[in-house]
C-alpha positions as CSV (number, residue, x, y, z in Angstrom):
1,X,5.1,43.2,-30.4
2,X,2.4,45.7,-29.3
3,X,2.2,46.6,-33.4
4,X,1.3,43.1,-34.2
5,X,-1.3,42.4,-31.3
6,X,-2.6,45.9,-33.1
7,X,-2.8,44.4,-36.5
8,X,-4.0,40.7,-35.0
9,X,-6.5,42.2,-33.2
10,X,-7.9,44.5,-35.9
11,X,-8.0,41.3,-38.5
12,X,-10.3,39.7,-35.6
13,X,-12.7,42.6,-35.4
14,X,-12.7,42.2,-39.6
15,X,-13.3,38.8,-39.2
16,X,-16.5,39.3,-37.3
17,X,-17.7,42.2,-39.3
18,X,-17.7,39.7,-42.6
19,X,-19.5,37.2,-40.6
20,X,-21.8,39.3,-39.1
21,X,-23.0,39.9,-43.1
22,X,-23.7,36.2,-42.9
23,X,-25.8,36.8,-39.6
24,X,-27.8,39.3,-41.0
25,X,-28.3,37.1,-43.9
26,X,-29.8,34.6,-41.9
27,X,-32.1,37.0,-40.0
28,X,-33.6,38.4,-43.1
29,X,-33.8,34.9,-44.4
30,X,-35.8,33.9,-41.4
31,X,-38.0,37.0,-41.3
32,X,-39.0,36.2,-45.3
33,X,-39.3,32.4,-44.1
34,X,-42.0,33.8,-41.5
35,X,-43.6,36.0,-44.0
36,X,-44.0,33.3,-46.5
37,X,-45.2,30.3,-44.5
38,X,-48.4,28.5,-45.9
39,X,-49.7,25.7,-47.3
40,X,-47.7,23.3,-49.9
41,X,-47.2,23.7,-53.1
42,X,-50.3,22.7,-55.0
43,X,-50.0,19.7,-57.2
44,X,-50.7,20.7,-60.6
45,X,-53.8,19.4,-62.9
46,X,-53.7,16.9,-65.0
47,X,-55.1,16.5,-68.5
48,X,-57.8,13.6,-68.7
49,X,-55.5,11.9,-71.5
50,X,-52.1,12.2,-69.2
51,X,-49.4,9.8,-70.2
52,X,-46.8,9.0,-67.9
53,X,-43.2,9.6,-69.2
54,X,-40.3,7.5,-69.1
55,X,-38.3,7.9,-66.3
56,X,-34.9,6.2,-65.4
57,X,-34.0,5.9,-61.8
58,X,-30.1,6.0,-61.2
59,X,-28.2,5.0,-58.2
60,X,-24.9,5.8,-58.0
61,X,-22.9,4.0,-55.3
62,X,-19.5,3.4,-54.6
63,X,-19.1,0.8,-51.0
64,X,-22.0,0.6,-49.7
65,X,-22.4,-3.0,-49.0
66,X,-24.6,-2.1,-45.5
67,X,-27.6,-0.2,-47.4
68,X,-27.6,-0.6,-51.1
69,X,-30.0,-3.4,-51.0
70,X,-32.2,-1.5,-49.2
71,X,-31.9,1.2,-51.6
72,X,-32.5,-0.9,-54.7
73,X,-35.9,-3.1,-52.9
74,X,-37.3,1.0,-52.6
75,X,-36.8,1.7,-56.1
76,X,-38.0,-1.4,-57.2
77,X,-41.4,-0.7,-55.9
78,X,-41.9,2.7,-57.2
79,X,-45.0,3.1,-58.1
80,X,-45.2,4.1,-62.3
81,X,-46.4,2.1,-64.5
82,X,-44.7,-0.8,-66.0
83,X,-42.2,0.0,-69.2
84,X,-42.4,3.6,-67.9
85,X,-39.6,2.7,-65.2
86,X,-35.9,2.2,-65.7
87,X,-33.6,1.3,-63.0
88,X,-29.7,2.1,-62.9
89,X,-27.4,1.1,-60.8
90,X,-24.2,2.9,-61.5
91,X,-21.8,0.7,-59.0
92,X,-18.2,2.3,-59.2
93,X,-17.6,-0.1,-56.2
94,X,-14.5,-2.7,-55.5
95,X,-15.8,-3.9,-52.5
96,X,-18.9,-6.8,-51.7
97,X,-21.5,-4.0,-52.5
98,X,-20.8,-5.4,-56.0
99,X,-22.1,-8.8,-55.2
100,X,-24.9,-7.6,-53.3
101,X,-26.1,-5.9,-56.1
102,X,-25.9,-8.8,-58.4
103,X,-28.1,-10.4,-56.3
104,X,-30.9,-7.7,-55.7
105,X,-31.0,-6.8,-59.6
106,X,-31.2,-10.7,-60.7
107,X,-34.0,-10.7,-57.9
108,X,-36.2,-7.9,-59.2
109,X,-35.3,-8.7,-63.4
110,X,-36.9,-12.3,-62.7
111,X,-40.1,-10.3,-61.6
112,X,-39.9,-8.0,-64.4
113,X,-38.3,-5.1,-62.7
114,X,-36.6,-3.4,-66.0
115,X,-33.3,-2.8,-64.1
116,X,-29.6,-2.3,-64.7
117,X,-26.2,-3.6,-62.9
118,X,-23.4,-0.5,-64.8
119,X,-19.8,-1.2,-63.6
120,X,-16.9,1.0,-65.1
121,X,-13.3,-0.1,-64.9
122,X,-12.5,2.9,-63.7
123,X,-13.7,5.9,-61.3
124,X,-12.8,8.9,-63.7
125,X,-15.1,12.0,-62.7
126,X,-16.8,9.7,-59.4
127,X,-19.9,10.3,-58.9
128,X,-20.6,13.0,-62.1
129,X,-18.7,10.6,-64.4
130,X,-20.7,7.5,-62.8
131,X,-23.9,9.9,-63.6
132,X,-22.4,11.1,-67.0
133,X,-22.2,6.8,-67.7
134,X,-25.3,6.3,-66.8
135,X,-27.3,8.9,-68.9
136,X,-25.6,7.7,-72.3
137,X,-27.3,4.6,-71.6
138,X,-30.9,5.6,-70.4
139,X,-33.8,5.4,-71.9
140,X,-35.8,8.4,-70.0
141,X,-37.2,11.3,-70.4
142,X,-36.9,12.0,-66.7
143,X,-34.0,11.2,-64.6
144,X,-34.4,10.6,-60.8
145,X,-31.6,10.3,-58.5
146,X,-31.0,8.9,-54.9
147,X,-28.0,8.0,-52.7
148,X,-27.6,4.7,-51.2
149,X,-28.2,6.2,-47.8
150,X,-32.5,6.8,-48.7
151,X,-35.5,5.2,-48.6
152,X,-37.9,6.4,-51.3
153,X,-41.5,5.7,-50.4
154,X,-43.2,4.5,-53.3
155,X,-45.6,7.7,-54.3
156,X,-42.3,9.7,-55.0
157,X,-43.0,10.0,-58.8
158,X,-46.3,10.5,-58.2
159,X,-46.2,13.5,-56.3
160,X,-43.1,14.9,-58.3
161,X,-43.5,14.1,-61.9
162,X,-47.3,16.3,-62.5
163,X,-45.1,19.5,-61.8
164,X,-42.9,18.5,-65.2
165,X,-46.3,19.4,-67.1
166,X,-45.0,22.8,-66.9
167,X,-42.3,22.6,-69.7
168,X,-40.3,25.1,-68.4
169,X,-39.4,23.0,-65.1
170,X,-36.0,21.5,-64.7
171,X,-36.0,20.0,-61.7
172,X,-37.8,18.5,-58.8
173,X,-36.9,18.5,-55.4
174,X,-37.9,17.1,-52.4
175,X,-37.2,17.7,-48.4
176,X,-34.7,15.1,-46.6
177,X,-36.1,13.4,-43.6
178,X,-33.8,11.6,-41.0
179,X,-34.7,7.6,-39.6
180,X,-32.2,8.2,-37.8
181,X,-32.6,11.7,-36.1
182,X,-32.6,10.4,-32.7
183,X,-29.4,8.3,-33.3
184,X,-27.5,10.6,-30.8
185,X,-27.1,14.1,-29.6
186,X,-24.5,14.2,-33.1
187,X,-27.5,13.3,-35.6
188,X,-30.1,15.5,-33.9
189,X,-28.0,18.3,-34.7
190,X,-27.5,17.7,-38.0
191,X,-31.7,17.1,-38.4
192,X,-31.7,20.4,-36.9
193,X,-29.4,22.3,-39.1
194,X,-30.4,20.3,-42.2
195,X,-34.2,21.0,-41.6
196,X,-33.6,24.4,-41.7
197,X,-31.9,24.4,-45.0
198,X,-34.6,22.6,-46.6
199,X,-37.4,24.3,-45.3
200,X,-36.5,27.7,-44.5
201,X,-33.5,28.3,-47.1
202,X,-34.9,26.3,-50.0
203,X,-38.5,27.4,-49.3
204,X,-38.0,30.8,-49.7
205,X,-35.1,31.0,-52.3
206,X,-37.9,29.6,-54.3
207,X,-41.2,30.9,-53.2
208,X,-38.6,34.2,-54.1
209,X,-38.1,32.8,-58.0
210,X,-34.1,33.0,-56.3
211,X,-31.2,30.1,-57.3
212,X,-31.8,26.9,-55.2
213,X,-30.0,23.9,-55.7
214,X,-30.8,20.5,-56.6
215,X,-29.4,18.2,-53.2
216,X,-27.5,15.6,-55.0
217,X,-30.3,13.2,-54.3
218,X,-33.7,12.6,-54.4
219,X,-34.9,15.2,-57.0
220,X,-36.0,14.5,-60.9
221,X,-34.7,16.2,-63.2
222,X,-35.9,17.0,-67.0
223,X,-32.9,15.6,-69.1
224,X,-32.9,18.0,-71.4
225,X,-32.3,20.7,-68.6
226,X,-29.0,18.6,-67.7
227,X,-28.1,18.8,-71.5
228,X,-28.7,22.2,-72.4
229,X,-26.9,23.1,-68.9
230,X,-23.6,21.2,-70.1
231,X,-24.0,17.8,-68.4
232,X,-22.5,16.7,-65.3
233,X,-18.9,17.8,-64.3
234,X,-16.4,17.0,-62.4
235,X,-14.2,20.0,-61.6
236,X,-16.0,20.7,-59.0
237,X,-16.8,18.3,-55.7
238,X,-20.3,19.1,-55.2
239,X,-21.1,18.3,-59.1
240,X,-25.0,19.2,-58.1
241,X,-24.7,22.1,-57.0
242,X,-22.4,23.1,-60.2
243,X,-24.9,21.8,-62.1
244,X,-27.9,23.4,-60.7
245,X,-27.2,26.9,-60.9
246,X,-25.9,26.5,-64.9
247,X,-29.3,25.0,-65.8
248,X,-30.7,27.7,-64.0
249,X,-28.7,30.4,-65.6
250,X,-29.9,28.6,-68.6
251,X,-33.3,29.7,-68.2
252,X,-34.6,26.3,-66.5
253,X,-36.8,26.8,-63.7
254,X,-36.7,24.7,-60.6
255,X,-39.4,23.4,-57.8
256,X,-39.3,22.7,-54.3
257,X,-41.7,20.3,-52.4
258,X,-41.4,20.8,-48.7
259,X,-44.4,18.8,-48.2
260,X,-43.4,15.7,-49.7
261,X,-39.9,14.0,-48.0
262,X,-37.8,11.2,-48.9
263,X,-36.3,9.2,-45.7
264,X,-32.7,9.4,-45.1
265,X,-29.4,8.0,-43.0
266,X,-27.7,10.8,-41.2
267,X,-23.8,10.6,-40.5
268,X,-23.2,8.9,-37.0
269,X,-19.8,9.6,-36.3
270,X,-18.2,12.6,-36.0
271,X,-15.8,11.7,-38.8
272,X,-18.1,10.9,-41.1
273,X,-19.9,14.2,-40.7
274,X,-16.7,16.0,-40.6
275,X,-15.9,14.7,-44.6
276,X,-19.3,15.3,-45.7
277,X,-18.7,19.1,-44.7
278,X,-15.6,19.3,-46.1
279,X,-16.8,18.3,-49.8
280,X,-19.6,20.9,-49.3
281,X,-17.4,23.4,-48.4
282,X,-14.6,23.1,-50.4
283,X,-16.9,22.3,-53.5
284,X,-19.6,25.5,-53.0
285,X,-15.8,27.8,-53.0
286,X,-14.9,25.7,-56.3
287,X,-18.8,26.3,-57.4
288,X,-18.5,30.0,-56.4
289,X,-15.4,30.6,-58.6
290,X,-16.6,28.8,-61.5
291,X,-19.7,30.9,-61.8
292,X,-20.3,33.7,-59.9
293,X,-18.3,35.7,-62.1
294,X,-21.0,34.8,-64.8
295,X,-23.7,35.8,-62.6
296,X,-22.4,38.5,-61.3
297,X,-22.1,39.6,-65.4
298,X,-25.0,38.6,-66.4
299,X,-28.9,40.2,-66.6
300,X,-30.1,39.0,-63.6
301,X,-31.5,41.2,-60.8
302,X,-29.7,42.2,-57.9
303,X,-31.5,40.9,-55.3
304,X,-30.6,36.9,-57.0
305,X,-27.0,38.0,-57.3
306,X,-26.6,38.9,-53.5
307,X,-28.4,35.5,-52.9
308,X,-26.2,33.5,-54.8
309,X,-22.7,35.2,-53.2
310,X,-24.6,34.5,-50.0
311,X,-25.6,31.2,-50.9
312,X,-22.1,30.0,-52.8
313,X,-19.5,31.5,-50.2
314,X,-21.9,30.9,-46.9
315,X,-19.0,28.3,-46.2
316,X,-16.4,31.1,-46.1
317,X,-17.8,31.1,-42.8
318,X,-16.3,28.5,-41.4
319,X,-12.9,30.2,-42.2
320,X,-14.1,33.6,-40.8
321,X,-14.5,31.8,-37.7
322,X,-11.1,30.0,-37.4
323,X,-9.6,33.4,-37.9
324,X,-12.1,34.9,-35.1
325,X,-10.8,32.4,-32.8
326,X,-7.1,32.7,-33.0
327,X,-6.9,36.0,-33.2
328,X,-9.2,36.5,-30.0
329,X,-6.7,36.1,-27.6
330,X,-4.4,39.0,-29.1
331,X,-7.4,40.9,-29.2
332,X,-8.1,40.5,-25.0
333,X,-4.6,41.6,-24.3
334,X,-5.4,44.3,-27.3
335,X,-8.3,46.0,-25.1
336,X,-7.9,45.1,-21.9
337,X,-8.4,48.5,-20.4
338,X,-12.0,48.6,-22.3
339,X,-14.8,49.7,-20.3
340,X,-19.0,48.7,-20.1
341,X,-19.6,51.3,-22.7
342,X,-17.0,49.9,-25.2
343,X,-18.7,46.4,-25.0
344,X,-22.3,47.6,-25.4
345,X,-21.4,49.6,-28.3
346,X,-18.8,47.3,-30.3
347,X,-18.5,43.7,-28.6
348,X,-23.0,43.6,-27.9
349,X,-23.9,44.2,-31.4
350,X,-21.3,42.1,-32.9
351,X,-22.0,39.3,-30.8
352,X,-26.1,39.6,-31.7
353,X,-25.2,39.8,-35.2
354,X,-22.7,36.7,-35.2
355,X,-23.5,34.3,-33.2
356,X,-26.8,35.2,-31.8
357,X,-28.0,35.6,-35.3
358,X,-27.3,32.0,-36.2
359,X,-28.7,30.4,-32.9
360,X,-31.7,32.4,-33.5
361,X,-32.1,31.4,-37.0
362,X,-31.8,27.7,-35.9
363,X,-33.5,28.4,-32.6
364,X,-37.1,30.4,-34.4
365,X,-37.2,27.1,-36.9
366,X,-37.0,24.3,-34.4
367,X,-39.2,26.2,-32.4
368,X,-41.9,26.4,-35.2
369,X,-41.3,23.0,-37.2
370,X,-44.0,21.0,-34.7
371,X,-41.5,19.1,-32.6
372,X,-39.7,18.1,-36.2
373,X,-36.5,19.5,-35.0
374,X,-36.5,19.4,-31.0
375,X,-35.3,23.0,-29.5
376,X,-33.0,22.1,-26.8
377,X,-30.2,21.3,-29.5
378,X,-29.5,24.6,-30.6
379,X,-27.6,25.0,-28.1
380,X,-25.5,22.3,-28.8
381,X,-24.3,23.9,-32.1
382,X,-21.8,25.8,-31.2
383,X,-19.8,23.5,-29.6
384,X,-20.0,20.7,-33.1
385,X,-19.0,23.3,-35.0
386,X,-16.0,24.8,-33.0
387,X,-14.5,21.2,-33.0
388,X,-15.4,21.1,-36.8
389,X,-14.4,24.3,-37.9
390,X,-10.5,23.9,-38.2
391,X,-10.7,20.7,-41.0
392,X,-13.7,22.5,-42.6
393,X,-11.6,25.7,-43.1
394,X,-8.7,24.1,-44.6
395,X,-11.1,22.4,-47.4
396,X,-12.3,26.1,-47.8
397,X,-9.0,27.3,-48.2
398,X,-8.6,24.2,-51.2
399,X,-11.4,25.3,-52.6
400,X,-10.5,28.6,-53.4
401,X,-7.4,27.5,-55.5
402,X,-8.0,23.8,-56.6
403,X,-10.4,22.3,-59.3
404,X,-12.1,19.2,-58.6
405,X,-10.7,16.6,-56.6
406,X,-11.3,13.1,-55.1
407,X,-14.8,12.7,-54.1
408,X,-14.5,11.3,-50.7
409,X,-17.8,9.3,-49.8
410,X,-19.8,9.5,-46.4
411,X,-20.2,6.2,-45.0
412,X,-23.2,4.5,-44.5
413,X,-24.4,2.2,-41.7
414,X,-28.3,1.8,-42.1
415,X,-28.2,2.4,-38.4
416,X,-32.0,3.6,-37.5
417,X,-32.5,5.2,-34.5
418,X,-31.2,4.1,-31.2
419,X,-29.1,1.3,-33.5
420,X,-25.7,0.9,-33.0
421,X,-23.5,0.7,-36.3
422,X,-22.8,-3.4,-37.8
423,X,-19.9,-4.9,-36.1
424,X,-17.7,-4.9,-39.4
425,X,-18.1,-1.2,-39.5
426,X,-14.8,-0.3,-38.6
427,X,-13.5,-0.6,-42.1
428,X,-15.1,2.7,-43.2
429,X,-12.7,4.3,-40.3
430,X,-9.3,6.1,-41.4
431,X,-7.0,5.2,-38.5
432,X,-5.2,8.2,-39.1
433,X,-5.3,11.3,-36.0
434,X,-4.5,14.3,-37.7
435,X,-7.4,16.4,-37.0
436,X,-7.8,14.9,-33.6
437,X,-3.3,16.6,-33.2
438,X,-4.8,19.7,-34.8
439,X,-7.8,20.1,-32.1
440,X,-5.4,18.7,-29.2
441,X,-3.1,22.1,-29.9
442,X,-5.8,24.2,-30.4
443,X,-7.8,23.0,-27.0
444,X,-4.4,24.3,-24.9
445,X,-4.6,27.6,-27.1
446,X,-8.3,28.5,-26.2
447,X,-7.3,28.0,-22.3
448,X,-5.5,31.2,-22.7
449,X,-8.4,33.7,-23.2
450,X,-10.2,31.6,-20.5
451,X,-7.4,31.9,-17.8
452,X,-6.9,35.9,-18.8
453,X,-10.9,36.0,-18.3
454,X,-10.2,34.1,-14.8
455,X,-7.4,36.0,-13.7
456,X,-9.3,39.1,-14.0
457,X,-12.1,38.4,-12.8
458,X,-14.2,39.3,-16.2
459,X,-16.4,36.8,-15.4
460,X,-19.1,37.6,-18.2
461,X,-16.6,36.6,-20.4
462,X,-16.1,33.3,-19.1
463,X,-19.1,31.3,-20.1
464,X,-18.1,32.6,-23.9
465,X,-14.5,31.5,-24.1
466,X,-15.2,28.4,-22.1
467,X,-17.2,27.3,-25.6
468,X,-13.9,27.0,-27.4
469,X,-12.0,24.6,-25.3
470,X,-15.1,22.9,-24.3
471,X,-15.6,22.1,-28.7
472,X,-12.5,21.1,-29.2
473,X,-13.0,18.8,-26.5
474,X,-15.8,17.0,-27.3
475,X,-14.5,16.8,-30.8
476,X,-11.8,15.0,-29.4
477,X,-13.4,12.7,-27.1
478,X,-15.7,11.8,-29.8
479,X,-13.1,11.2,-32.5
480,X,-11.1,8.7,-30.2
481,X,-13.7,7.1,-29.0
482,X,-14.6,6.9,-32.7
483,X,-11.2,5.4,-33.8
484,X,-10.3,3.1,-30.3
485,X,-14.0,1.4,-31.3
486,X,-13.0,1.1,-34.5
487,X,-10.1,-0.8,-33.8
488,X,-11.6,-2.9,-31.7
489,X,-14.2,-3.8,-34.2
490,X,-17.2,-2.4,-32.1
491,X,-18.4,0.4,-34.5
492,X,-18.9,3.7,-32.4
């Protein structure tokens, strides 16, 4: 028994020496971030005899009866000049969304919107096939995508197409904003963590000339670059993010625009959030396989292949940590006999280089972003992502020996902030409580550190492993609360 607390307690401390490279990551991330702050990224000049290209606008969309109206009236008034603009909407759906977008096309074709209604029988690939689909048929030089959850503002081609004059640009992106940031304490966290992956990680893997990928979503892209790159595909889940770093490797360069943004729906539930996590994790593993061996191989320098393996398996992370946390309580009976200088040279430095790393990466941003991304929900981050970290690990885990799979969609509510979610909402909720079983275990498991701490009277321990119970908690709370409301037709 002793011999496997040993070996339980020495996979925890490896556990937190791998993620403390992901710490570090972040702080040298942050410290270039500082480094490289400045202006935005200079529009480039225009030749007196500029012609606009083509450009096609596709919206791929599968359900979403409560915003794709909303999406297609933004498009619509786009402002590029007229026979320069094509409008797709690729709808995969089998749901009302199909009728509402029957109406909104016939609505904007009788005032001479040049826009298309493309249905397939069938939704082989998802949303790569439905983008696949879609380019056979378009007429552009240029392809723009959004998801049905945004809100382009009408000078988005404007202040993205001029940086195409540079032929050897691939792709355009822009920074997500959030209408709904102040939703709940839920969405300002995810404005929080997503604001820092647009402007600190994107900003400087490209002010750096590193691999950034294109978002999924409202970005432009040179179709040629999706050509030469080998078109979208679908053995991965995060088909973008595939395709972005083999058009890169191609030789395409890409572009970041921190200063222009393109309005956004956040999830609002912790379900929601949960799946959208679990196809970015899972498909950045599937990514990661696929090709970091060709990167790894190739003639790049060194300094972009350590970005990529940090940037491809960042979500091993979430793993990492499920293995920190079950194997902590072995580890306490492990060392109990450990004294003050045992902690300040083993447990202290781990500790700033894990979690303290991340806060502070998170922390340094919000603190600098001019009120963008309020500071006092940092701390809230550890305890969303304890409660998320279990389902998150297991779509890691399926990633790292499955191809593709189902792309399972995020709903969207068009809730802005402060709204509720519509009434018929609840038929976006699975009814089923797996992960709420999973956390429900794993809440009685994490008392056990916390009693041992109690019992002992290690009290600086205490506020630490309370986090654990206190995540899976909330997790829970929220997730019932969640699925009761469904039920009853209220929305959460």
């Amino acid at each position: 028994m002793d011999t496997a607390l040993e070996w339980l307690t020495w996979l925890h401390f490896a556990a937190l020496g791998a993620f403390s490279l992901y710490g570090l990551h972040r702080l040298v991330t942050l410290r270039r971030w500082w480094e490289l702050r400045g202006g935005p990224t200079p529009t480039p000049s225009l030749p007196a005899d500029y012609q606009e290209p083509m450009v096609t606008v596709q919206l791929p969309v599968f359900n979403e009866r409560f915003v794709i109206a909303r999406l297609i009236d933004c498009v619509a008034r786009l402002d590029w000049p007229e026979g320069k603009l094509e409008i797709q909407v690729l709808d995969d759906s089998i749901d009302e969304t199909t009728a509402i977008v029957e109406e909104r096309v016939a609505y904007w074709l009788d005032r001479g919107t040049r826009i298309a209604h493309i249905r397939r029988t069938h939704r082989g690939g998802y949303k790569a096939g439905a983008l696949t689909a879609g380019t056979a048929e378009a007429k552009g030089e240029f392809i723009a995508i959004f998801d049905a959850d945004f809100t382009p503002t009408p000078d988005f081609l404007r202040n993205t197409m001029p940086h195409f004059a540079d032929g050897g640009v691939g792709m355009v992106q822009i920074r997500w904003s959030f209408d709904n940031a102040d939703h709940s304490w839920l969405t300002r966290i995810q404005a929080m963590l997503l604001g820092a992956h647009f402007s600190v990680e994107h900003q400087v893997r490209y002010r750096r000339k590193l691999f950034f990928n294109f978002n999924g979503t409202a970005g432009v892209w040179r179709r040629r670059a999706i050509e030469e790159a080998g078109g979208w595909q679908s053995d991965t889940v995060t088909e973008d993010l595939d395709l972005s770093y083999r058009a890169q490797l191609s030789g395409w360069r890409f572009i970041y625009l921190d200063s222009c943004e393109a309005p956004s729906e956040l999830p609002i539930t912790l379900s929601a959030l949960r799946r959208q996590q679990q196809r970015w994790a899972k498909g950045s593993v599937q990514t990661a396989r696929k090709l970091l061996p060709r990167i790894l191989g190739g003639p790049w320098p060194s300094v972009l292949k350590v970005e990529a393996v940090a940037h491809l398996l960042a979500n091993v992370c979430w793993l990492l940590g499920v293995v920190i946390f079950l194997t902590l309580h072995p580890a306490v009976l492990t060392r109990v006999g450990i004294g003050p200088w045992q902690i300040v040279r083993i447990d202290l430095p781990l500790f700033m280089a894990t979690s303290f790393a991340v806060f502070l990466f998170f922390a340094v941003h919000s603190a600098a972003s001019g009120g963008r991304v309020p500071l006092r929900h940092a701390v809230l981050l550890p305890v969303l992502t304890i409660g998320l970290a279990p389902a998150i690990a297991l779509s890691v885990l399926g990633g790292m020996w499955m191809q593709g799979g189902a792309f399972r969609r995020t709903p969207k509510f068009g809730a802005a902030s402060g709204a509720g979610m519509p009434p018929q909402a609840g038929v976006y909720h699975h009814r089923e409580w797996r992960h709420v079983a999973v956390n429900f275990v794993l809440f009685f498991y994490s008392l056990l550190p916390l009693q041992f701490a109690w019992e002992r009277g290690t009290w600086y321990a205490v506020p630490f492993f309370s986090l654990f119970p206190l995540g899976f908690m909330v997790a829970i709370l929220a997730e019932t609360r969640e699925k009761f409301g469904a039920a009853n037709g209220t929305g959460a």
